[in-house]
NUTIMI-986442 format. One line per 8 residues: their letters; for each residue x, y, z of N, C-alpha, C, O, CB. Coordinates in steps of 0.05 Angstrom, whole numbers. Each point is the difference from the previous one (the first is absolute). Glycine has a CB too. Layout:
<sites>
a) X:Y:Z:X:Y:Z:X:Y:Z:X:Y:Z:X:Y:Z  ... $
</sites>
This chain:
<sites>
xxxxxxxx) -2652:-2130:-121:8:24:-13:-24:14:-13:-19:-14:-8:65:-5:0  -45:43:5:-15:15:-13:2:14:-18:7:23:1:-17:-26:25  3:-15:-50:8:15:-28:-1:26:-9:17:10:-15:-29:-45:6  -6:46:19:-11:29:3:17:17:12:11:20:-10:-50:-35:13  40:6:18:26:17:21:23:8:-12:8:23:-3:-18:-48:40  24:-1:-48:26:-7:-13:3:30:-38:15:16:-9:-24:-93:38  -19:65:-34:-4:10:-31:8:31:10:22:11:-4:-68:-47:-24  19:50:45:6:28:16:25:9:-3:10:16:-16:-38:-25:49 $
xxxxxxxx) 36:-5:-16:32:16:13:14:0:-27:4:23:-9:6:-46:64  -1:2:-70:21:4:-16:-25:21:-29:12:8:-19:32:-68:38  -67:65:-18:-4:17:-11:-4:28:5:-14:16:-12:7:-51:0  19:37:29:12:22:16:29:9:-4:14:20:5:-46:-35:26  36:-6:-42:34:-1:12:17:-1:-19:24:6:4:-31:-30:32  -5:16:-62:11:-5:-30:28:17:2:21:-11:8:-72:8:-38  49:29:23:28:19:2:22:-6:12:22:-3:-9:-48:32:8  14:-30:33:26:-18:13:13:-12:4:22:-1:10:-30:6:-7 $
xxxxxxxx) -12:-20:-14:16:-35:-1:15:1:-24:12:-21:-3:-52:-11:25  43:46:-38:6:4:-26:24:16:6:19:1:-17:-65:-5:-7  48:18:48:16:16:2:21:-13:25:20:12:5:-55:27:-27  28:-60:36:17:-21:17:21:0:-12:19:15:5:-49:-44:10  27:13:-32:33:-12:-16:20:33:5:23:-1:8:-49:-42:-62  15:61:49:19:30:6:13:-5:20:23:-11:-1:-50:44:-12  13:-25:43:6:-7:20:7:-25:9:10:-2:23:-30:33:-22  18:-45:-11:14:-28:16:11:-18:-33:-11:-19:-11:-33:11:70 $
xxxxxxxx) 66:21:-67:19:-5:-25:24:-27:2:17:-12:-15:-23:69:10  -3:-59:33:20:-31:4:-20:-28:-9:4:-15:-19:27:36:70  -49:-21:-37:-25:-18:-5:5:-2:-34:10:-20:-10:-50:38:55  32:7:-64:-3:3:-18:27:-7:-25:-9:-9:-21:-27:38:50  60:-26:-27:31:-5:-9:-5:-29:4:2:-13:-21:32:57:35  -42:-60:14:13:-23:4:-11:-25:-10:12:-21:-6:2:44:41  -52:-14:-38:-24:-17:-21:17:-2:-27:8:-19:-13:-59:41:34  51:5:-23:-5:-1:-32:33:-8:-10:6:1:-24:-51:44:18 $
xxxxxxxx) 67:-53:27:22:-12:-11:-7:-28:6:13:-16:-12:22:54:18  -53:-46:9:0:-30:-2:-22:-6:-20:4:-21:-11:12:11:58  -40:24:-54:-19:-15:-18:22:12:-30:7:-19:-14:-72:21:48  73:19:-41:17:-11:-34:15:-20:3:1:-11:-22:6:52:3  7:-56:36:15:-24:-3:-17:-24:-15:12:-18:-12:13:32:55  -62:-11:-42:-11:-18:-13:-17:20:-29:-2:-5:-24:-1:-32:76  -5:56:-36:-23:6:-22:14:24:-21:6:22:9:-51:-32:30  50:5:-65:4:-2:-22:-19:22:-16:-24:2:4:41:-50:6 $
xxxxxxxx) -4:63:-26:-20:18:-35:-12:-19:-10:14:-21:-1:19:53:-21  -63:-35:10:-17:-22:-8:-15:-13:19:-24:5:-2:52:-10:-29  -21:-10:48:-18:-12:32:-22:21:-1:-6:24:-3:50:-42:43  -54:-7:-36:-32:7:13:-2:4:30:10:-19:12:-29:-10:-48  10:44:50:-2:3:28:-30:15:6:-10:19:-13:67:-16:20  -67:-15:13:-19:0:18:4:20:21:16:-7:18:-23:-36:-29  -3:65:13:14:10:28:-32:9:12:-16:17:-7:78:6:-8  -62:-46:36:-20:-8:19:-1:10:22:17:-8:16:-17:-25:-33 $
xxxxxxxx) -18:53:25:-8:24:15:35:15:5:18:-1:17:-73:-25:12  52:37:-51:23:26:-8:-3:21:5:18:16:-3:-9:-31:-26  -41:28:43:1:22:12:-2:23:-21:-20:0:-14:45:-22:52  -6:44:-43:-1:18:-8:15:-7:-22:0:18:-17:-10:6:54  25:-49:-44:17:-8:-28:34:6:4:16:-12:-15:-64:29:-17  56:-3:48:29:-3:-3:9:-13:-14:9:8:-22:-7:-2:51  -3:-40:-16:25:-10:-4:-12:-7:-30:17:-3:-18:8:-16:71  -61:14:-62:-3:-11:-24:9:24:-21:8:-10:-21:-47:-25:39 $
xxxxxxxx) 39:58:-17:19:20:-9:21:-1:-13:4:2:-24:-19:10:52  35:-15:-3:16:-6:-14:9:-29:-11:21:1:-13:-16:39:36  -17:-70:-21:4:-18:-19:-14:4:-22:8:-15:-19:1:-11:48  -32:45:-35:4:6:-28:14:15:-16:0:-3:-24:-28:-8:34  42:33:5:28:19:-14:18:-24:-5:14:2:-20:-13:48:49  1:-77:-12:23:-16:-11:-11:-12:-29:15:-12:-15:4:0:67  -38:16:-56:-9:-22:-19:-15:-21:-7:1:-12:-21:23:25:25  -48:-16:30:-9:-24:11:-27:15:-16:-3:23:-6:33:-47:60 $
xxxxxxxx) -46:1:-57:-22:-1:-5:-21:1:29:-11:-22:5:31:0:-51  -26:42:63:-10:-3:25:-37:2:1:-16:13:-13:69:11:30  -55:-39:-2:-39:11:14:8:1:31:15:-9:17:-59:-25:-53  24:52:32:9:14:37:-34:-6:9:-19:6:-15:67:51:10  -50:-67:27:-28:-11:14:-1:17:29:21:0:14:-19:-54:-37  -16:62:28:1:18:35:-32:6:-5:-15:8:-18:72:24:29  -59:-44:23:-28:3:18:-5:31:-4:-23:7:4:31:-48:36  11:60:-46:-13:28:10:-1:13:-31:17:-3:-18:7:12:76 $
xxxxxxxx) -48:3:-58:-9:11:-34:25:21:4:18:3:-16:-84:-5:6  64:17:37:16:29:-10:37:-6:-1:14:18:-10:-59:17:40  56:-60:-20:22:-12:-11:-2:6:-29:14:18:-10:-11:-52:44  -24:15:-50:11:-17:-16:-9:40:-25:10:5:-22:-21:-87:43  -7:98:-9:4:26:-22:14:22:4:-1:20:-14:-36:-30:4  57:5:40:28:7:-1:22:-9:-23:14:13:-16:-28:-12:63  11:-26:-40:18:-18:-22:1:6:-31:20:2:-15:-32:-37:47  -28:39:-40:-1:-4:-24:12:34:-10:9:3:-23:-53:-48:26 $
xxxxxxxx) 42:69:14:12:20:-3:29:0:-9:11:8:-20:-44:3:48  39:-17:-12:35:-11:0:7:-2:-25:15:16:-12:-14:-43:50  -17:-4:-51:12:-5:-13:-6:10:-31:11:-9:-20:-3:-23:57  -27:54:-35:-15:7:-19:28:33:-7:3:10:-23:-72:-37:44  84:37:5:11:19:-12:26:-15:-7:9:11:-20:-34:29:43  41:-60:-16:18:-16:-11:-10:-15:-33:16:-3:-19:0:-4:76  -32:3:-57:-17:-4:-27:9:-26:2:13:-7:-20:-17:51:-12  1:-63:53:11:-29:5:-30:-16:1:-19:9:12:69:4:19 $
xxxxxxxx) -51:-38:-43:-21:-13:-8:-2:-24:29:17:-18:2:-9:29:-64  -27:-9:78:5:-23:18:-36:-2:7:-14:20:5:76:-10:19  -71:-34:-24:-20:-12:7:-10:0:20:5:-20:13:7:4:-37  -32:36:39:-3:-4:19:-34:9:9:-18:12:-13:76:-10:15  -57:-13:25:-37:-6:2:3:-2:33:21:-4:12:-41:-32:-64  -8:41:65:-6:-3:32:-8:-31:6:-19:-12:-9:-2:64:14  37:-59:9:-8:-34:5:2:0:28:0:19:16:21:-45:-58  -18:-10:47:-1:0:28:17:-30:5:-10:-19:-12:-40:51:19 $
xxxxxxxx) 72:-37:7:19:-13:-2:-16:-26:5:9:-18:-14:29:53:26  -59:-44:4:-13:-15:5:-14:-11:-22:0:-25:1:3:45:38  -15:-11:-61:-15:7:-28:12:1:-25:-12:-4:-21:-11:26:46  53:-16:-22:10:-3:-29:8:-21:-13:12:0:-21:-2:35:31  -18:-59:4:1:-27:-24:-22:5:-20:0:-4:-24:15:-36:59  -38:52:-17:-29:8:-26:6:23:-12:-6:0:-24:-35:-16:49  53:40:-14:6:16:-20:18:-7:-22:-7:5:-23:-4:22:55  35:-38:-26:14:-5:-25:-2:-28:-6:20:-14:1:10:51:6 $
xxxxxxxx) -52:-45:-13:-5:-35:-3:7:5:-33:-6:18:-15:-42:-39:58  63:-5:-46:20:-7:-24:24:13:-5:11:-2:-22:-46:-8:3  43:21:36:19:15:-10:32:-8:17:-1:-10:22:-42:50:-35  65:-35:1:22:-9:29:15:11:-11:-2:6:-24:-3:-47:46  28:49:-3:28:16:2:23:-8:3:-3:-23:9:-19:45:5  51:-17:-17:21:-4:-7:4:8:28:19:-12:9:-11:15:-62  -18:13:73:4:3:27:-21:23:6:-10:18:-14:62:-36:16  -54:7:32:-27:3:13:12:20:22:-4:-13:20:-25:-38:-28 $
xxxxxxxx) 39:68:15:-2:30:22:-24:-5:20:-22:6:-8:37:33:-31  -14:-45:52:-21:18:25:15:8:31:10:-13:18:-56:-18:-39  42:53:17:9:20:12:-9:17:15:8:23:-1:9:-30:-25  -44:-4:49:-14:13:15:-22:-16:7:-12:3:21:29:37:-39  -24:-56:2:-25:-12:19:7:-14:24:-13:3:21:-11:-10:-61  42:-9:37:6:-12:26:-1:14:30:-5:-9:22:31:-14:-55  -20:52:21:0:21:22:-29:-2:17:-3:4:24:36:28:-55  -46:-37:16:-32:10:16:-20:-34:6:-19:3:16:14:59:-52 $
xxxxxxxx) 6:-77:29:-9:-21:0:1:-7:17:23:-9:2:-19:3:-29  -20:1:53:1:-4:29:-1:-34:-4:18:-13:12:-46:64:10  11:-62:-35:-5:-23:3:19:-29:-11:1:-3:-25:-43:35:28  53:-48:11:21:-20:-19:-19:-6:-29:12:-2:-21:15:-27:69  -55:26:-46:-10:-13:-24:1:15:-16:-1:-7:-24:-22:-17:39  24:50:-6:2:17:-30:28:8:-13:5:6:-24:-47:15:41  56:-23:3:32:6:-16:-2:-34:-17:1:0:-24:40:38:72  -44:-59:-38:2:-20:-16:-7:2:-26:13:-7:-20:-17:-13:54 $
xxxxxxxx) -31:35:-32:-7:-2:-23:22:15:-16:17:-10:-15:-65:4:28  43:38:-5:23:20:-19:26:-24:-8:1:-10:-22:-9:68:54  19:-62:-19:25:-20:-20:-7:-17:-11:19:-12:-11:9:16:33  -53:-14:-25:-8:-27:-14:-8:12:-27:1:-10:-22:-18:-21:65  7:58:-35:-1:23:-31:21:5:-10:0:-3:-24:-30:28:36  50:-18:-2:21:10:-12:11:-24:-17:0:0:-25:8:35:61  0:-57:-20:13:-25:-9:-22:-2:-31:8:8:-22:13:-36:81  -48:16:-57:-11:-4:-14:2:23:-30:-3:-9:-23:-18:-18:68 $
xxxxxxxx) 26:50:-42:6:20:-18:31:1:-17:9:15:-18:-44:8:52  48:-47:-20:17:4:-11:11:-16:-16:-13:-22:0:13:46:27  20:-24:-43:5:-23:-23:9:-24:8:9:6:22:1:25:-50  -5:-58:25:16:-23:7:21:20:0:-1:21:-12:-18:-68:-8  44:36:36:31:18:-6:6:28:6:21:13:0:-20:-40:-35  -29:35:41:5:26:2:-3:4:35:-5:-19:16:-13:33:-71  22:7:60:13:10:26:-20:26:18:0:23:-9:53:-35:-19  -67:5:49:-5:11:20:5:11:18:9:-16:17:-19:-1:-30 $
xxxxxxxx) 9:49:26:17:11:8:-19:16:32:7:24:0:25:-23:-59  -45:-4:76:-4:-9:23:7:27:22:22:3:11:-12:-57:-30  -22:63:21:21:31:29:-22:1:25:-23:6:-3:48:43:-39  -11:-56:70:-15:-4:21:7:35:15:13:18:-10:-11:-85:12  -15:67:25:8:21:10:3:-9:32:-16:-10:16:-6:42:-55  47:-26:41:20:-29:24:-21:21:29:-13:21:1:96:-39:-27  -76:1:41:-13:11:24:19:29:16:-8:19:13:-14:-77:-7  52:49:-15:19:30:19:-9:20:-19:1:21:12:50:-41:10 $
xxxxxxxx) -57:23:-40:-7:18:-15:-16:36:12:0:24:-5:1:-79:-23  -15:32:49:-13:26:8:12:10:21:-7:22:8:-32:-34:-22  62:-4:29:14:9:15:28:18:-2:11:12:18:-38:-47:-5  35:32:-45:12:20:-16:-15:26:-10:9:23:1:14:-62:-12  -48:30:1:-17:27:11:5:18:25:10:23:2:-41:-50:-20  20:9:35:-1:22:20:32:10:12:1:19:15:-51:-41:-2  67:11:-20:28:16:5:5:22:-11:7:20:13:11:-54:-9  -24:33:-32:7:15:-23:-13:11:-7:4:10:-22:15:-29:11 $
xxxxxxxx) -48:26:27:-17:27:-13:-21:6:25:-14:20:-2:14:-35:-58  -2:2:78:-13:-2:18:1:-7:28:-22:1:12:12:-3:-47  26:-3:46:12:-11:29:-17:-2:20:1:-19:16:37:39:-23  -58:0:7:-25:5:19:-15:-21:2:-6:-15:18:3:58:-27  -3:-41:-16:-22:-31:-6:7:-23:18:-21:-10:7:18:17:-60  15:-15:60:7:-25:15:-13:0:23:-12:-20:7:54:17:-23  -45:28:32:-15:7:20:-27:1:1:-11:4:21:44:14:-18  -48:-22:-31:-20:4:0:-26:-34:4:5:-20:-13:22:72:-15 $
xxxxxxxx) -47:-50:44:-16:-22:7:-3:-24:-25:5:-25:-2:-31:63:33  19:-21:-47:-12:-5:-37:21:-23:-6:-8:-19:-15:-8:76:-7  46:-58:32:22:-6:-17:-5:-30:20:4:-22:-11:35:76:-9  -47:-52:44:13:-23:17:-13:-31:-17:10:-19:12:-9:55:42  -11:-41:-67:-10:-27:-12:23:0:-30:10:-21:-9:-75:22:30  68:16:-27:22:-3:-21:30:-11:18:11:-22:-3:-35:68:-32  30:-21:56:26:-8:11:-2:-31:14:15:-19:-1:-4:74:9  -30:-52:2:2:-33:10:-1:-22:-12:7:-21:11:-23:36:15 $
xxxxxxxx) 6:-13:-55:13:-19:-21:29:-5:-9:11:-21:-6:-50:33:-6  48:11:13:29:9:-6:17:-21:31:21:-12:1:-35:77:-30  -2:-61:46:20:-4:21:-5:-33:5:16:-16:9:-17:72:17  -30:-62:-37:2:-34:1:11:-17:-24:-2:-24:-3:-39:29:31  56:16:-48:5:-18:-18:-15:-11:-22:10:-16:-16:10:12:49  -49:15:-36:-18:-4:-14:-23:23:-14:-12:20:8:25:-59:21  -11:22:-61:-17:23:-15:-18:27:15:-7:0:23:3:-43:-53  -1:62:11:-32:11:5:-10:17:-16:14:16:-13:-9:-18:53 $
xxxxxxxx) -36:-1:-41:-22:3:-20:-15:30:16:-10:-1:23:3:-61:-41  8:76:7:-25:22:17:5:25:-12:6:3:-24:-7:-23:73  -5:46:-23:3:28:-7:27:-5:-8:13:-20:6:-46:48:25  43:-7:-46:28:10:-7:-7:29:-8:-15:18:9:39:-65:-25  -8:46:-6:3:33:-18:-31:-10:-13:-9:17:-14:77:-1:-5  -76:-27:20:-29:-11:-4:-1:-35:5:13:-10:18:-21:52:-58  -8:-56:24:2:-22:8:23:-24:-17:3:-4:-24:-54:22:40  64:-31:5:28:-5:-10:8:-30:19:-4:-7:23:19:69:-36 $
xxxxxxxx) -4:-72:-11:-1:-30:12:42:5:5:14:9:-18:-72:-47:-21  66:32:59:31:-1:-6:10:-28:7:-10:-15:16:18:66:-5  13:-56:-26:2:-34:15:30:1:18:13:20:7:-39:-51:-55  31:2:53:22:4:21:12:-24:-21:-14:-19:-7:-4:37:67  40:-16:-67:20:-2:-19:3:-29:-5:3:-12:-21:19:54:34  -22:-49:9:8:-25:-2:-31:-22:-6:3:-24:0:46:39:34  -72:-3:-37:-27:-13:-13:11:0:-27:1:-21:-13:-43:40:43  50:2:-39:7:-2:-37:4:-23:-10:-21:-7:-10:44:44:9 $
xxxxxxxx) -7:-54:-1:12:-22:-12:-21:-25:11:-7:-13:-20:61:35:19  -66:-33:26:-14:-16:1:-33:16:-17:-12:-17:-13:47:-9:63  -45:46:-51:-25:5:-8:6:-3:-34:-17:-7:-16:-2:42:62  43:-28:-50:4:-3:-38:5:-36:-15:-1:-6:-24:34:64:30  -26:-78:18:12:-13:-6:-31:-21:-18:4:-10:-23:46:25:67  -68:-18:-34:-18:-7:-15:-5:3:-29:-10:-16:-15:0:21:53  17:15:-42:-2:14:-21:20:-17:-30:-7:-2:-23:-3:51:64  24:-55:-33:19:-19:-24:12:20:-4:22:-12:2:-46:-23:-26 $
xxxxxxxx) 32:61:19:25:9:-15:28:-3:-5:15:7:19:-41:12:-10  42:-30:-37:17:-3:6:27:26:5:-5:23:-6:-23:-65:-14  54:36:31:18:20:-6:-13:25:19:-8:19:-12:23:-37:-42  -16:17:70:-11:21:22:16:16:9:17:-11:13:-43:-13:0  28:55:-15:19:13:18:-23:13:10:-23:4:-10:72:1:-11  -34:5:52:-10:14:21:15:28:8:22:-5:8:-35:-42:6  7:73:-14:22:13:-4:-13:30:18:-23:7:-7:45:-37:-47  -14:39:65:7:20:20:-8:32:-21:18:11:-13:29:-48:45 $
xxxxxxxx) -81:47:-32:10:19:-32:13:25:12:8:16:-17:-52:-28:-19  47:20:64:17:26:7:31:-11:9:20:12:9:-67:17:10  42:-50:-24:27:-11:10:0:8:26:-19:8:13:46:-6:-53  12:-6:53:4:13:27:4:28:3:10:13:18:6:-52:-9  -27:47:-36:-4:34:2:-26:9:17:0:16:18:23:-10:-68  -40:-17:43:-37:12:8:-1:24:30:-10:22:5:-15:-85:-20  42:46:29:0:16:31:16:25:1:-9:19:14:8:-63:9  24:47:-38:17:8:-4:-6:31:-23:15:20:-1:6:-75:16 $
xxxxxxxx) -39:53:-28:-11:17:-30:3:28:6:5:14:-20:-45:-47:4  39:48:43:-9:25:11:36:9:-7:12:17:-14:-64:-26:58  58:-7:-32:39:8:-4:10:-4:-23:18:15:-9:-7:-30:48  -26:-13:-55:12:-7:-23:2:34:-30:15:12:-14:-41:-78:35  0:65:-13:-11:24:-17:24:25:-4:8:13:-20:-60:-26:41  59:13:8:16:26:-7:30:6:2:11:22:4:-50:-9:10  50:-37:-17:33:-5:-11:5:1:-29:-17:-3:-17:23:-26:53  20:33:-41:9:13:-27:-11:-28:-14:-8:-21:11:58:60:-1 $
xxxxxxxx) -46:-31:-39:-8:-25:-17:22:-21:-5:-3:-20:-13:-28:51:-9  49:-25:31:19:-26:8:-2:-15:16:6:-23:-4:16:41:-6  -30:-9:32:-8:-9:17:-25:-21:10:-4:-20:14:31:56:-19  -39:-21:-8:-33:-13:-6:-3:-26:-24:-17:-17:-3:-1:72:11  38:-52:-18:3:-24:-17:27:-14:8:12:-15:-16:-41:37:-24  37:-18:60:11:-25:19:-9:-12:6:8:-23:-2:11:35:13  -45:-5:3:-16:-5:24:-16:-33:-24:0:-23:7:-11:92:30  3:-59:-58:-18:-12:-22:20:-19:-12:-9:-16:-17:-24:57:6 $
xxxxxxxx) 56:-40:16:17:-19:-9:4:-26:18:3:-24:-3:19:64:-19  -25:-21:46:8:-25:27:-33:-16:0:-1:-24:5:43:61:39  -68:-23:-50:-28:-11:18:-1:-22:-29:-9:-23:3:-27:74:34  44:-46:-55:-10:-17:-24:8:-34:-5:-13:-18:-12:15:67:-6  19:-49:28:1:-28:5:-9:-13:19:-4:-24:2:33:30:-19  -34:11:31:-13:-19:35:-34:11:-5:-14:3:21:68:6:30  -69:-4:-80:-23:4:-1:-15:-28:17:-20:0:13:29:34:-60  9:-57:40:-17:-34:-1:5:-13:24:-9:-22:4:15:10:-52 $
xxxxxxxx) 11:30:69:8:-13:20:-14:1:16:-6:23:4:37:-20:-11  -46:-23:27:-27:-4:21:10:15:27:-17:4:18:-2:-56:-38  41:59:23:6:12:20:-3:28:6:-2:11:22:25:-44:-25  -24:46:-24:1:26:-2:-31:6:-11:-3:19:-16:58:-16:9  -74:-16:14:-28:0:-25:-12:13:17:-17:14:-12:10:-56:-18  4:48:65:-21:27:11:21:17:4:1:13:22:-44:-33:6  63:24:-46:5:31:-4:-9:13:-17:4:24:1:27:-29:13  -44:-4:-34:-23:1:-23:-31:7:9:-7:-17:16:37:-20:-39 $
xxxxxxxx) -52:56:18:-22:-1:2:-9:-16:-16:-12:-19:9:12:53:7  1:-30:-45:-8:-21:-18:25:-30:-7:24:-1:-5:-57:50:-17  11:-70:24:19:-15:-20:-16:-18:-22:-24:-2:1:59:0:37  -21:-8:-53:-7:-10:-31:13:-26:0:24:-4:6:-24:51:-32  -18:-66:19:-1:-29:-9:-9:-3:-33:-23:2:-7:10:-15:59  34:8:-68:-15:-7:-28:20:-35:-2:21:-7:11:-31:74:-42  -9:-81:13:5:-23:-15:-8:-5:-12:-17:13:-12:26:-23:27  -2:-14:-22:-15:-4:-39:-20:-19:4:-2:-17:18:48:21:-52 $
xxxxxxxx) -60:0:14:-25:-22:0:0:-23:-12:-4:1:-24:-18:30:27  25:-59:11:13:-19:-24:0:-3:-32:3:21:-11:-11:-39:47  5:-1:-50:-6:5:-21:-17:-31:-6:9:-18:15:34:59:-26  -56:-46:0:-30:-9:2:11:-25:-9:15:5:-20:-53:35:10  37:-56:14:11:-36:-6:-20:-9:-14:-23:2:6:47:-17:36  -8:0:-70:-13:-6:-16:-19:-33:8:13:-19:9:26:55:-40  -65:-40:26:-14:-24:3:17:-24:-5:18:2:-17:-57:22:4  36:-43:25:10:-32:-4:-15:-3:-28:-25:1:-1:28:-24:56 $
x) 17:19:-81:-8:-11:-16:-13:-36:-1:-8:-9:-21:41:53:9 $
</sites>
């Protein structure tokens, strides 16, 4: 991967990405109903390459004590804008998901967010590291929260905003991952690691976390969003009534572009007296 490349684009891109959650409001409803089930007014949270700050945004309107960390300077003085006309106090600095055990050395959290690096990390050794940061950042007991970017993802892309693309040369090493069943690391919307669903649970399992959910963040809406969007609001929260229980179900997880793995981090066993 190329840190540079990666930093570029999303400093380019700050607004947008800031402005995603608009356009794609299912992704966005269905996170932020599964992370308040844990994270609490007071908690400390980490939100580890957060991009433009959304979601650390709004856990500090709840009450959270947040630091927001992102590879891209013009993220993180989108963010600090943000939060400067809300007059909301949140901690935040340009890091690098690989690097932030040294940036925030001594310090730990009530829960750890990362929410994009995994995206770009071509290499297994470096996603290891990134979660060996996160975990390490976070408290005994406290809870890690993990978002991959599944491999159909881009093939819900190209239904839903693009159809052409499929046809194109560029795509054939992506689609042929898709079609063998296995990850891929390369060009994308820039450089973008996507996995194939079923790596998730054996690549995390090292890791020790206890109490693990695995969970679908567009649910079996994601494919569906272009239509979802424009039914009455009864309707639309049918739809959010039916995807929300079957968020955890493995059957329905590449109807999802993104999905999210959080668990808790044991809690530190006391020495043999």
């Amino acid at each position: 991967m190329s840190k540079e490349t990666i930093r570029a684009f999303y400093d380019q891109k700050a607004e947008y990405e800031w402005e995603r959650m608009d356009r794609h409001p299912i992704e966005w409803i269905l996170t932020t109903h599964e992370l308040e089930k844990t994270l609490k007014a007071g908690d400390s949270v980490l939100d580890l390459g957060g991009g433009p700050g959304r979601y650390a945004l709004h856990f500090a309107r709840m009450g959270c004590k947040v630091t927001l960390v992102d590879l891209s300077d013009g993220c993180i003085a989108w963010a600090k804008a943000r939060a400067a006309e809300e007059g909301l106090d949140v901690n935040m600095m340009q890091g690098d998901a690989l690097e932030v055990d040294e940036l925030l050395a001594g310090q730990s959290f009530d829960h750890v967010l990362m929410m994009g690096p995994l995206y770009h990390l071509l290499l297994e050794e470096d996603r290891k590291k990134a979660v060996q940061n996160a975990i390490a950042l976070t408290k005994p007991g406290g809870r890690v929260y993990l978002s991959f970017l599944l491999m159909f993802s881009g093939v819900i892309y190209y239904m839903s905003s693009c159809p052409e693309m499929i046809l194109g040369e560029a795509e054939k090493p992506f689609l042929d991952a898709v079609k063998g069943g296995y990850s891929y690391g390369g060009p994308a919307f820039t450089e973008a690691f996507f996995i194939d669903q079923k790596e998730i649970l054996p690549f995390m399992m090292p890791f020790g976390l206890e109490d693990q959910h695995l969970f679908a963040q567009e649910g079996i809406l994601g494919q569906f969003e272009n239509q979802w969007l424009f039914q009455p609001e009864d309707v639309r929260k049918a739809f959010l009534d039916l995807a929300i229980p079957l968020l955890e179900r493995p059957e329905f997880l590449s109807y999802a572009e993104h999905a999210m793995l959080h668990g808790r981090k044991p809690q530190q066993k006391e020495s043999p007296g």
